[in-house]
N, C-alpha and C positions, 0 to 999 in steps of 0.2 A: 742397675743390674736387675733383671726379669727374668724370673723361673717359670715354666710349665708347669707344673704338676701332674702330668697326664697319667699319669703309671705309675706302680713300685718299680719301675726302672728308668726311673729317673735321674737327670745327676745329680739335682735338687738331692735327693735321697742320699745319693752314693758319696754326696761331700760333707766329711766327715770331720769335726775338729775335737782336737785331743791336749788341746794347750789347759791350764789353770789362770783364772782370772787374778793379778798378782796387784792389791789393792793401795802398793805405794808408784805405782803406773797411772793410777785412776782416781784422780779426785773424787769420782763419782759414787764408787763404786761402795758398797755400806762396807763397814770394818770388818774383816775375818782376819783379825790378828790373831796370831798363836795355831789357827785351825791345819796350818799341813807343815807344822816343826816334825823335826825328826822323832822319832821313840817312837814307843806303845802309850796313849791313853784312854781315860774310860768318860764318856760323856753321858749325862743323865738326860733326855728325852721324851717325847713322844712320837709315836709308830704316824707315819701319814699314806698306810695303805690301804687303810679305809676310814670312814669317818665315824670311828670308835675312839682312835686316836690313845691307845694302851700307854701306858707309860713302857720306856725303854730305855737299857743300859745297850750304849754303842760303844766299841771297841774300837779304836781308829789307832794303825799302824803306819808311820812313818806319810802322815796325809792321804791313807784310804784308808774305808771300813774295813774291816776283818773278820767283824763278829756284831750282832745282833740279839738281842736277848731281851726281855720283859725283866722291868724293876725292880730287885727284891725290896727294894724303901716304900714300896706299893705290897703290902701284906696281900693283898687284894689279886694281886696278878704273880709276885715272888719271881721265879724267871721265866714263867707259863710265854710263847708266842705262838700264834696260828701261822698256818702258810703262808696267806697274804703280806703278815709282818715278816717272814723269814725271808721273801721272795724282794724284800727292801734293796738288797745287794744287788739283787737281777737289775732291776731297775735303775739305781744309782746310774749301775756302769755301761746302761743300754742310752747309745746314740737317736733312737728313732724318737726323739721327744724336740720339742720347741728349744732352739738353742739362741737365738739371737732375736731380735722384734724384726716381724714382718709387716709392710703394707700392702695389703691389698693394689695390683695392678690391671685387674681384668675382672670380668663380672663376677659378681658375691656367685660363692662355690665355684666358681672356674678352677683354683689348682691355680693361679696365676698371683707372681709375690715379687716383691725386691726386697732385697735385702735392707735391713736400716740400723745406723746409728741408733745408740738410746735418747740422745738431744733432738734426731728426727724425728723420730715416733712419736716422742712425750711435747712437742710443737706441733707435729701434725696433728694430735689428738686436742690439743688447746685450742687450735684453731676452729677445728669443725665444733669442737664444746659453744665457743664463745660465739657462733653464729647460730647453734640452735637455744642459746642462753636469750640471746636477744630477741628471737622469733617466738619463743614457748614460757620463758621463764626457768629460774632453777627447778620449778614442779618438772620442768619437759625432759629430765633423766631421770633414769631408773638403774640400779645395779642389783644382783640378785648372786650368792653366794650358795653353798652346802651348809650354812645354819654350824652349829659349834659351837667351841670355847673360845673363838676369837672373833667373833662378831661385832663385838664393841670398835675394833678396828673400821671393819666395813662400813658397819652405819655412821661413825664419825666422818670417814669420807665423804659417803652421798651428801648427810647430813651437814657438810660443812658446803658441798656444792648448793646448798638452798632448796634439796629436794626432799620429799619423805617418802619414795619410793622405796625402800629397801625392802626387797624379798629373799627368800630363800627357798630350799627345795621341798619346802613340808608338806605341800599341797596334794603331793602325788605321796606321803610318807605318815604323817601324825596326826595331819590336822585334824583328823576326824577325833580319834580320841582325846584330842588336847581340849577341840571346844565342850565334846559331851564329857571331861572331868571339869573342865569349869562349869557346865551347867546344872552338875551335881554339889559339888566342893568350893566354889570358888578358887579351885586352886587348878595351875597347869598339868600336863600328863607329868610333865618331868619333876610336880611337886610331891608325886607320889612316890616314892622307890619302894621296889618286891626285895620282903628278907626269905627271899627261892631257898638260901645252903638250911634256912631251919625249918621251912614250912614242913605241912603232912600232906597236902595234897596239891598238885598244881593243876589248873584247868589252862588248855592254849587251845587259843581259837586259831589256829593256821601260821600259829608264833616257830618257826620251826627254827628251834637253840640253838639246836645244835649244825645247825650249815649256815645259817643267815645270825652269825654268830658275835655277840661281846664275849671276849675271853672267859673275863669274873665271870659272866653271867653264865656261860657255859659251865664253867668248875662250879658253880654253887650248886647248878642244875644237876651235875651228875654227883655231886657230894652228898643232895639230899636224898639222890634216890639212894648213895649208899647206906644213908640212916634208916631208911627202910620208907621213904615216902613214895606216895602215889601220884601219877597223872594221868589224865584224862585229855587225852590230845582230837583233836578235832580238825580234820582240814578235805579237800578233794582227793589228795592221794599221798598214801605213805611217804613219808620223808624218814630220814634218819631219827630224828624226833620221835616218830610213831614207833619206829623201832626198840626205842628206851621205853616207851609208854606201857601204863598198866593195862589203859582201856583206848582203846583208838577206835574212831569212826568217822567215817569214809563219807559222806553228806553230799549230798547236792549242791552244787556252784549256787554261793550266794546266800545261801537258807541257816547258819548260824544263829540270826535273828530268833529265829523260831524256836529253837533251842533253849536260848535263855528266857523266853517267854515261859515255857511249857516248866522249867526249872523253876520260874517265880511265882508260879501256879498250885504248886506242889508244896513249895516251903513254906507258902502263909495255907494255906490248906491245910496243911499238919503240923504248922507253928511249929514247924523246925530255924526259926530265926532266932536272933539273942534278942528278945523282948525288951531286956533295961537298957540297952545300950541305943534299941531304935526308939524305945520313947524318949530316952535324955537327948539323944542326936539328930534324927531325922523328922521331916513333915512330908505329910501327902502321901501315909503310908494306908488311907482308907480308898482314896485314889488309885491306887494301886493294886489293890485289890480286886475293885470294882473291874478294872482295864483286861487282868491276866484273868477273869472269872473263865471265860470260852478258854483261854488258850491251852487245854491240855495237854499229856501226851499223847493222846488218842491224838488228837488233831497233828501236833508237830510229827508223830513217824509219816503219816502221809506227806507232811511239805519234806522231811529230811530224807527219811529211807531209815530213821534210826527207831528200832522196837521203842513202842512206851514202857514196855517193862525193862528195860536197860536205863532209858530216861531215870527215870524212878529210882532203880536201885542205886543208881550212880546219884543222885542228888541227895539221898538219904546217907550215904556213904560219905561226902563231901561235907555233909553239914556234920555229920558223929565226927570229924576230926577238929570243927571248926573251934576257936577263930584263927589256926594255926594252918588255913587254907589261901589260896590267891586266885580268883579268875582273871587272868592277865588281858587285859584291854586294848593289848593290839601294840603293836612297834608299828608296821606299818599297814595302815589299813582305808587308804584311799584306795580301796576297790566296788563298792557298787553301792546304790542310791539310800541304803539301810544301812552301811556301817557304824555311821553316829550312836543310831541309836542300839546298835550292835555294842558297841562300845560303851552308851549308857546302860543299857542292861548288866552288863558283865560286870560294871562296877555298883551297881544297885544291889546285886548278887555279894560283890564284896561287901556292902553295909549291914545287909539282913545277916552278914552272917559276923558281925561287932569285928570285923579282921582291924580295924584303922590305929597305928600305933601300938601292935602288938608282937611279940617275936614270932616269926614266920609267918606274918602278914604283910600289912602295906603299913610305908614307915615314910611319914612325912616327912620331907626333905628339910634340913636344917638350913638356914643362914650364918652367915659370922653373929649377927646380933642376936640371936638366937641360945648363942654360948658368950654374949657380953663382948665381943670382941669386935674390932674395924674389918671391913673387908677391903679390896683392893678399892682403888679410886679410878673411874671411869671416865677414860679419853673422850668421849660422847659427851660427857658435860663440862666439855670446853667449849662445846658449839650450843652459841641460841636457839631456842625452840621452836620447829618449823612447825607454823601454824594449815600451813595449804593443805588441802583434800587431797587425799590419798588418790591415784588413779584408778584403784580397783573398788574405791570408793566404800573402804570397810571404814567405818567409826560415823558414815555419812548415812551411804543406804544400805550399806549392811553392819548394824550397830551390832548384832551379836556376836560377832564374830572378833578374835583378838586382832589389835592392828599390827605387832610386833614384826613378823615376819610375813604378811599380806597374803594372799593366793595366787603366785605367779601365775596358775592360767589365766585371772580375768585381765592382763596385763595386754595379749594378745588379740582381744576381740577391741581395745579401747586405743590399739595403733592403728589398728582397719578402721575403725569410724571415727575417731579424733576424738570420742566420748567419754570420761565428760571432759577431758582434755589430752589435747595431741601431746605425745613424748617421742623425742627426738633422738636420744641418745642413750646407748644401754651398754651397760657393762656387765660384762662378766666372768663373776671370779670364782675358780675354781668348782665351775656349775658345766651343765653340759642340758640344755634344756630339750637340744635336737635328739638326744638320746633318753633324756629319763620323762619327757611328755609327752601324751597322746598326739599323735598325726602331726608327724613332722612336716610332711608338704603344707598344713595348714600354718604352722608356726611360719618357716621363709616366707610366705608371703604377707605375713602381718611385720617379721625384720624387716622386709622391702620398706616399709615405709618408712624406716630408721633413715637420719642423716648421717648416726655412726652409730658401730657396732666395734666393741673393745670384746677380747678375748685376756685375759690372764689364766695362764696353765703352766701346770708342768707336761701336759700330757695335749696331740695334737687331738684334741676332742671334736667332735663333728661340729659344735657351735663356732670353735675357733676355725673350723676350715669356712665356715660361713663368713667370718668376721671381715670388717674391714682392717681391724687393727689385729695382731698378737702379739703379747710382751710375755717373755716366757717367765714365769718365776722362777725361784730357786726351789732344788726340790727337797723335802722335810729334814732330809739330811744336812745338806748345800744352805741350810738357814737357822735364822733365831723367829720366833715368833711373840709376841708378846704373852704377859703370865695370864695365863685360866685360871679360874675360879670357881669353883664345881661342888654343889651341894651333895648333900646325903645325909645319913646316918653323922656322920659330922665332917663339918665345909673341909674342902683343902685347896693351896694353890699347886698348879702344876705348870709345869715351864718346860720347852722346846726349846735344846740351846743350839746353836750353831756345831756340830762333828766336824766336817771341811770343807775348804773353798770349793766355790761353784765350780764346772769344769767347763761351761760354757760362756759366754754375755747372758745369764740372766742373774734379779734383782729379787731380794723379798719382798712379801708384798708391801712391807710397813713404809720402805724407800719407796717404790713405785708411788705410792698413794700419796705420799709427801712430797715427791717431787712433782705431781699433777698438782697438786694444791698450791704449792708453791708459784708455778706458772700459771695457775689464773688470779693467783691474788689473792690466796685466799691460805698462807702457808703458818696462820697463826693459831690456829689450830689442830694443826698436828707438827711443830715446829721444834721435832728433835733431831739433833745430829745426829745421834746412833739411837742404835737399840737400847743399851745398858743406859740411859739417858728415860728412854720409857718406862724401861723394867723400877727406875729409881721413883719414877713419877707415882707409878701403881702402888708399889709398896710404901709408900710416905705415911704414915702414921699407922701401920698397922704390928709394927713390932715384930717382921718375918727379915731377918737377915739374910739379902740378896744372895753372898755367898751360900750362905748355907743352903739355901731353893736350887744355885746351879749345882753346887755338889750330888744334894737327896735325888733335885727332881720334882719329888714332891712331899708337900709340909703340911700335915693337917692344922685347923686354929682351933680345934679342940683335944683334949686328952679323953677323953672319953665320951661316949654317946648317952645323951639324953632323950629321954620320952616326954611327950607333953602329958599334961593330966588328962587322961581320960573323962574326967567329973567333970572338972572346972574351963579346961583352957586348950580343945583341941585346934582352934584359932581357923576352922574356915569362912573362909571369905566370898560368903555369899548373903546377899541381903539381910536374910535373919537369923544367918550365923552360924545355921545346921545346915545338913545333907538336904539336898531338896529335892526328892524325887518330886514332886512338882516344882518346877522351874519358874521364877520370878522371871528373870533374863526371858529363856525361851517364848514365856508367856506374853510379857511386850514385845517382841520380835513377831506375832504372831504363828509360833510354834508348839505344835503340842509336847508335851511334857513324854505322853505314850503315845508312839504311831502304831495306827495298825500296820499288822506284817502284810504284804504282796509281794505274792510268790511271782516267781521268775517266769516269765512267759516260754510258753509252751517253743522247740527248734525242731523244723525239720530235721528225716534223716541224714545221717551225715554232718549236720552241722554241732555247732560245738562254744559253750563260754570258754576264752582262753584266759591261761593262767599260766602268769611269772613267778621266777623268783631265784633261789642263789643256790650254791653248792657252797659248802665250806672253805673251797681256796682262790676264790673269784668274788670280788668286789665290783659288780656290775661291769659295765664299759671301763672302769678304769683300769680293770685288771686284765682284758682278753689279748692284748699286745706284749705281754711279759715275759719277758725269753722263757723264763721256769713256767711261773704258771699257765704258758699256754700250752704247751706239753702234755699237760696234764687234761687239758679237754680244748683243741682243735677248732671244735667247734660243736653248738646245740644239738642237741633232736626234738623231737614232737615225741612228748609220751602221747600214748594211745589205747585205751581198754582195749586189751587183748580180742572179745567178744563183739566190738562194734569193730576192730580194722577185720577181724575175718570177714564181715558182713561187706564193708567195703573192696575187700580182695585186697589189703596191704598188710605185707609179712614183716619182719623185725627184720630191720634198715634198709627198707624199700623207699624209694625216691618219693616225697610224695609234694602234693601243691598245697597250701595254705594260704586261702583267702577271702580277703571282706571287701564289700563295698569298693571293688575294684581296685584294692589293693592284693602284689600277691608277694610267697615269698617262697623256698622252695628248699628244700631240706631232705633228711633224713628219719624214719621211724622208729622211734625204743613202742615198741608194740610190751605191752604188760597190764598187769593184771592190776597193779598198784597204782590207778587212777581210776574217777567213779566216770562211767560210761556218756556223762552228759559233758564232758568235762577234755581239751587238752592243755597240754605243757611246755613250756621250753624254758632255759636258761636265760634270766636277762642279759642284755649287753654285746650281745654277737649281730652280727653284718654291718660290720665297719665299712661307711664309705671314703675314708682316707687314705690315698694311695701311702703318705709314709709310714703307716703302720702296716707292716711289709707281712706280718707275721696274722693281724687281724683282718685284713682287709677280704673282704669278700666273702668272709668264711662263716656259715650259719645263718640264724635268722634272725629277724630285728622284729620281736613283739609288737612295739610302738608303731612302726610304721603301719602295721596290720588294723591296728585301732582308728581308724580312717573314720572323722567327725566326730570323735570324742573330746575334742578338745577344750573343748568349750562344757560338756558332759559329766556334772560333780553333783556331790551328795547335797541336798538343800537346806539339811540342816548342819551338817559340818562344814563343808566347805570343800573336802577334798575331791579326788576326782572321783571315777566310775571305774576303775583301769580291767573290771574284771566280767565288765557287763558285755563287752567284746565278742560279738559270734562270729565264730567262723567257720568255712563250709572246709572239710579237706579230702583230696582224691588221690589216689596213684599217678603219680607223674610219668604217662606212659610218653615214652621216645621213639620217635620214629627210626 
């Protein structure tokens, strides 16, 4: 059977099933006993509408949702949910998603499919595995994920297939501040947690809370400003964020940098830092000195636009509160060739000012063993340790860099030249790379050289319309996942339990994955019958009673929060034990510890850095197809300084063209005053090319694609990419 795809009118499209998968029909099928009995009941959760993943109490009547809610067993969240989490129910019960596994029949992106059995698909995928197993080696696959609390799944897969390719989406997300807190700390970005509900002041560099939102993290945000704290928000143009904020400033695309130079200038200048805390903790603070001597505020108002006596007041302000301040380091800040050190600055800024392990500072992340206790036990170390070179070749030629979750861009440039070795087979789960990476026409042609390309979604994602394979999962609802383990202030598990049976043929991913393994031979390492079989594995000596994690949800393994010693034992792990504003790491890598700042080169008229990012009830591309949430915004526009679209002749919601390097893309204009004139805007995640998302398809613009040879284009001392360095030229799209 061969489907077209050509259109949303298609009958592909319009064939609809509404049956329940009934699991004493299907040997195959993973256990959902109990999930669609008669009554009302209440299952403990996590939200999978975006990849904050809240805890959540679900309501299920009679084998459907009814009701949606955030945890009260989670103090932290109580019954708080955003849109995205609310709009769960939309989704559940919306047909236009992956229902059965497809294979590809006609050219990669044609829209051409047959329908398949799950024994076809999961053969057909053994098959093409075991002939590029024989040509490349287990190094010659790669799988790439959304990163999470259940990755230890993922990487046991690859990792059991004899590869050590596993990535995830960080590249275009954290990576920059994860390697510049290691090059300071020895510790990850995620080993630092912000205590925002106590602090007195918060510094965000384009962190905008409150729409590009964690639940907690928003309620803290707005709970401290109820205690009467300040922030100092910083970005290109007013967000809702800016709107809460004490001090906002408007800056030039890119120029942040400059900012905390001229801040570090001023603090050791008027030894406004905590002197005992940086001589017990820190080295390389004469260096440092020496570095920021030129950098002013006289000099940064001309690189930013922001007065030096604002500079000033505002860092003289921040430091009288401290160490009960945070300059936050970024959630995502793969955007231009200085973020790294964007990011090491802002937390050099947190040292000088003694914030580390204090209330309303930065609160290193706790362990189980940290409070004497076991943590879970990792499926991952059921598989022997794959010794082969990384393909993106971090831990080889790029030692500084962490190997854990790699840099899915240099994945692409090493399928086009085989270098330093060919990979054959890629999977991907719950990723969409065609949508969240620079220049998608560049990526297809680096897939072209795949022998296979595996999609797993709940959602038909542009990479899965690329794929040769798609096996749809079950979606957050429709499944169990294995238990998370999640640090803080103190560790807890939390567990995603199965609400009701699936409504289509799809699988979770933990079956999927076991049953590939299983079919190459390889099933003795992930070789559980069911879930509750893994969930029993995890928990084995940790003294967390299973029941009790599905009832709560979630268990913390400590009763109360502990602080390290400030004196004795703040425990980072970096060569000599302290903060290094000179970098040991960096220094063998060939990296300076302080780069000098370069300003952003001069754009003709009319042209423009563009700039992405979120609204509070849209979770990128996963969200624009949502029967609810699309309603609520159709589709993007181009913000536009009000004073530079008069100069071009384009009025508020005038057609206009956006484009680079021969990429174009065509839209509408929000003309306003709340963007800096060097600078435009759209929403990520719009101009779906999938005709079955009936609702997204064709609608807006696609950032990405506009980013035309960026792809390859990343920060060189973090790793992440560029995504903001993007010019583009935009005109009135006059019609004949």
């Amino acid at each position: 059977m061969a489907f077209l795809l050509a259109s949303p009118k298609s009958n592909f499209q319009n064939h609809q099933f509404t049956y329940l998968i009934k699991t004493m029909n299907d040997k195959n099928a993973p256990n959902v006993s109990g999930v669609d009995r008669p009554g009302r009941r209440t299952v403990s959760s996590l939200c999978g509408m975006c990849a904050v993943r809240c805890p959540i109490q679900v309501e299920v009547e009679d084998g459907r949702v009814a009701w949606i809610q955030g945890n009260p067993n989670d103090k932290t969240m109580e019954t708080s949910l955003c849109a995205k989490g609310s709009a769960g129910i939309a989704f559940e019960y919306d047909d236009e998603r992956p229902q059965y596994p497809l294979i590809r029949s006609g050219p990669r992106g044609s829209g051409q499919w047959r329908r398949a059995q799950w024994d076809e698909a999961l053969d057909y995928i053994i098959d093409k595995l075991k002939k590029v197993v024989d040509k490349y080696g287990g190094r010659g696959i790669a799988l790439s994920d959304r990163g999470g609390p259940f990755t230890d799944l993922t990487k046991t897969f690859i990792k059991s297939l004899g590869s050590p390719n596993y990535f995830n989406h960080d590249c275009t997300c954290g990576r920059n501040t994860h390697h510049a807190t290691k090059s300071l700390f020895g510790l990850g970005r995620t080993d630092l947690g912000m205590d925002i509900k106590n602090t007195k002041h918060l510094v965000l560099y384009g962190r905008n809370i409150i729409e590009s939102l964690q639940v907690k993290e928003a309620k803290d945000f707005i709970s401290a400003l109820g205690k009467g704290a300040k922030c100092t928000y910083i970005d290109v143009r007013a967000t809702l964020t800016a709107s809460k904020a004490h001090r906002f400033w408007m800056i030039r695309p890119n120029t942040e940098y400059a900012i905390n130079l001229a801040w570090i200038n001023v603090v050791l200048k008027e030894n406004l830092y905590d002197s005992d805390f940086v001589a017990k903790w820190v080295t390389g603070l004469d260096e440092l000195k020496a570095f920021v001597h030129d950098y002013t505020p006289e000099w940064a108002e001309g690189v930013t636009g922001v007065p030096a006596g604002e500079l000033r007041t505002a860092i003289r302000e921040i430091a009288a509160d401290a160490p009960q301040v945070i300059f936050h380091a970024g959630w995502m800040t793969a955007r231009h060739r200085q973020s790294f050190y964007t990011a090491r600055t802002a937390h050099i800024l947190n040292a000088l000012m003694g914030n580390i392990e204090v209330t309303g500072g930065l609160i290193i992340s706790k362990k189980p063993g940290d409070y004497s206790v076991k943590g879970i036990n990792k499926l991952e170390e059921r598989v022997p340790k794959i010794d082969a070179e990384r393909v993106d070749q971090i831990g080889t030629k790029f030692k500084h860099w962490d190997k854990g979750p790699g840099l899915l861009h240099l994945l692409f440039p090493a399928l086009l030249s085989g270098e330093p070795y060919q990979v054959g087979a890629y999977f991907v789960y719950r990723h969409d790379p065609l949508s969240s990476l620079p220049d998608p026409d560049a990526i297809q042609k680096a897939l072209d050289k795949l022998d296979l390309l595996v999609s797993i979604d709940v959602n038909y994602s542009e990479t899965a319309w690329y794929a040769d394979v798609i096996l749809p999962e079950s979606t957050y609802l429709e499944r169990g996942n294995i238990i998370a383990q999640k640090g803080g202030a103190k560790p807890n598990l939390q567990m995603r339990d199965q609400c009701i049976a699936p409504r289509f043929e799809s699988r979770p991913a933990w079956w999927i994955f076991r049953e590939i393994l299983r079919r190459f031979e390889r099933g003795e390492y992930l070789d559980f019958e069911n879930l509750e079989e893994i969930w029993r594995f995890q928990l084995e000596g940790t003294g967390v009673d299973l029941n009790e994690l599905r009832e709560k949800g979630v268990v913390s393994l400590a009763e109360k929060a502990v602080k390290r010693d400030r004196d004795t034992g703040l425990g980072f792990k970096t060569p000599s034990g302290k903060i290094e504003f000179v970098s040991q790491s960096l220094t063998e890598a060939g990296l300076p510890s302080f780069a000098p700042f370069y300003e952003p080169p001069a754009k003709k008229p009319g042209q423009f850095n563009l700039v992405f990012g979120r609204v509070g009830f849209l979770a990128h591309a996963q969200s624009t197809n949502n029967p609810l949430l699309h309603e609520l915004m159709p589709e993007n526009t181009l913000w536009i300084n009000s004073a530079v679209a008069q100069e071009l002749g384009i009025g508020d919601g005038d057609t206009i063209k956006v484009s680079s390097d021969g990429a174009e893309a065509v839209g509408r204009a929000k003309v306003t005053d709340f963007i800096h004139p060097e600078a435009v805007f759209m929403v990520h995640g719009f101009g779906r090319t999938v005709p079955l998302q009936t609702r997204a398809y064709k609608k807006g613009m696609a950032d990405q694609r506009l980013m035309k040879g960026m792809l390859t284009s990343y920060d060189p001392a973090g790793g992440g990419n560029t995504l903001t360095e993007t010019v583009v030229t935009v005109t009135k799209d006059w019609k004949p």
